[in-house]
C-alpha positions in Angstrom: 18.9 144.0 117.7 17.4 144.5 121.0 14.9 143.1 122.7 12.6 144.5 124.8 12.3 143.5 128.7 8.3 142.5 127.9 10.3 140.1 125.1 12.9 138.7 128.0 10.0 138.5 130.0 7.9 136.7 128.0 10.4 134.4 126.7 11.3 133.8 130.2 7.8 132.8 131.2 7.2 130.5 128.5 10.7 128.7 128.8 9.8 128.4 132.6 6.3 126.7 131.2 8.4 124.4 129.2 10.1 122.9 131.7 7.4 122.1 134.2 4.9 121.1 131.3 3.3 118.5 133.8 2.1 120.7 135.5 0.5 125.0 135.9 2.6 127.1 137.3 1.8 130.5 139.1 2.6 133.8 136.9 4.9 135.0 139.4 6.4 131.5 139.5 7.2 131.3 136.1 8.8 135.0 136.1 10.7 134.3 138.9 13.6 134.0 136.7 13.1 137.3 135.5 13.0 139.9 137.6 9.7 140.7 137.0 7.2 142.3 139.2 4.5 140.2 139.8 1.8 142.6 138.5 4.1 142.9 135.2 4.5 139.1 135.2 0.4 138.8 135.1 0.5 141.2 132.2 3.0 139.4 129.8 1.3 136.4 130.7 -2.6 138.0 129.8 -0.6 139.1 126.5 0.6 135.3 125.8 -2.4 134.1 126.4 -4.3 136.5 124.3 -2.2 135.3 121.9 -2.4 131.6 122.2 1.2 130.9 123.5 0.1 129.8 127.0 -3.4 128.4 128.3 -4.6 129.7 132.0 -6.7 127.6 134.4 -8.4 129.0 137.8 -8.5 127.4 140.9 -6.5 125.7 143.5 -4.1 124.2 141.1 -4.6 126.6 138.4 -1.9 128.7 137.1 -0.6 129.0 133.5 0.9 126.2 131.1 2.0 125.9 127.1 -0.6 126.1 124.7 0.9 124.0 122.6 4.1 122.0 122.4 7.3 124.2 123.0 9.0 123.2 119.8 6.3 124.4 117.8 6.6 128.1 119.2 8.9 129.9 117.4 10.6 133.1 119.1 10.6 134.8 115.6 6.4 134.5 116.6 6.9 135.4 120.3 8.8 138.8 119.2 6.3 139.8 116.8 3.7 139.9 119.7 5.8 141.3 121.9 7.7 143.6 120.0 5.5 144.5 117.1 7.3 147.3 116.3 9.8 144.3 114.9 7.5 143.6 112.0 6.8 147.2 110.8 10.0 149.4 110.4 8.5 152.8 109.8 11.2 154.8 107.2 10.2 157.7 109.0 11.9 155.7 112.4 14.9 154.3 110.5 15.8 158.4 109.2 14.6 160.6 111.6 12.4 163.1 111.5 13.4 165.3 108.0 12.6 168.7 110.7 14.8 167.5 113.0 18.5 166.5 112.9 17.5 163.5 110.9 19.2 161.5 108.1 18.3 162.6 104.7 21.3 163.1 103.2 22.5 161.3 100.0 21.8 157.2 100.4 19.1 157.8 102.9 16.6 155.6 101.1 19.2 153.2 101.1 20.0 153.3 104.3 16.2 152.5 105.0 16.1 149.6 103.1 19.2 148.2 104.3 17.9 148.7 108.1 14.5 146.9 107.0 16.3 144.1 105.1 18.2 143.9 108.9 15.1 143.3 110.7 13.4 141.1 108.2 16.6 138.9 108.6 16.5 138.9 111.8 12.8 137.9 112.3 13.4 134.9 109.8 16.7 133.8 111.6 14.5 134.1 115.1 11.5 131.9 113.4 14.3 129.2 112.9 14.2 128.7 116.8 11.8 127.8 119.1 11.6 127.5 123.1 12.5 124.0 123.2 16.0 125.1 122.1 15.7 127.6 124.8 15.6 124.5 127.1 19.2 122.8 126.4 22.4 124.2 127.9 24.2 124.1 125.1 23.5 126.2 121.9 22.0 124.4 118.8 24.3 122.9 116.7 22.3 124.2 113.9 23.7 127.9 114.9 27.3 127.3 114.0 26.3 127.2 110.3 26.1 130.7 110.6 29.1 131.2 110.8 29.7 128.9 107.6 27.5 131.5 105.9 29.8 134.6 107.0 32.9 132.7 106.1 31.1 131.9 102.7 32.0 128.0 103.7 30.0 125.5 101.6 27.0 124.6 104.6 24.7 122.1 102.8 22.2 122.9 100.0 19.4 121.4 101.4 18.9 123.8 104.7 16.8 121.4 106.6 17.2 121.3 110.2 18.6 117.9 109.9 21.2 118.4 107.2 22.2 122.1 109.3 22.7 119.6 112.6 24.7 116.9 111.0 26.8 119.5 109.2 27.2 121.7 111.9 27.9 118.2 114.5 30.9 117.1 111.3 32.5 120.7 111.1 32.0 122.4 114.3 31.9 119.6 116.3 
């Protein structure tokens, strides 16, 4: 799955936001990370804005800040307004156009479903994590369970963040 530069750019913005949460920072300031011009910098952030990740304020010591607390931003939520095309796989996308060289051979409906099962699990894994574990050096612990999952290990039944972190913190230490 691959994100879009606006979705680096974004994510970047609002991780920069994070860490100086006492205080506004300047668009380009909080793309500086990213490589971003500062004209494409102000449009991510207008978009964030728009859509209620980040606050703006004018003025001498204005600039652009969280909305709302990082941990309760998921990037499952960022991507879907960044990347919309994320939340609505077209079949006609996924195959090809039937004209063209596209796929409509035997298991082609399948292979549609299969693609949009791909993206739905990867828009739920994404709303697991928000951009306050974007702000830690380390990974979350909680993401070594996925690898209990693959190797059809027994991760706890109750798949609360806590019971993921204390398992993941006993076996993957």
């Amino acid at each position: 799955m691959l994100l879009t530069r606006q979705s680096q750019i974004a994510i970047g913005i609002l991780v920069a936001c994070a860490r100086s949460a006492d205080r506004y920072l300047l668009t380009f300031e909080a793309a500086s990370g990213t490589g971003a011009s500062k004209e494409h910098a102000a449009k991510i952030a207008h978009l964030l804005r728009r859509a209620g990740f980040v606050t703006s304020v004018r003025g001498r010591n204005g600039g652009i800040g969280l909305a709302r607390p990082a941990r309760q931003i998921s990037i499952g939520e960022v991507l879907r307004h960044t990347q919309p095309e994320i939340s609505r796989v077209d079949r006609q996308d996924v195959l090809g156009d039937p004209n063209e060289a596209g796929f409509d051979g035997p298991g082609a409906t399948a292979l549609a479903s299969i693609i949009e099962t791909g993206w739905a699990s990867f828009i739920s894994l994404m709303n697991r994590f928000t951009i306050a574990d974007l702000l830690v050096e380390q990974p979350p612990l909680r993401l070594a369970c996925q690898d209990c999952r693959l190797s059809k290990a027994a991760p706890p039944v109750a798949l609360s963040t806590e019971s993921l972190e204390a398992h993941a913190a006993h076996l993957h230490g």
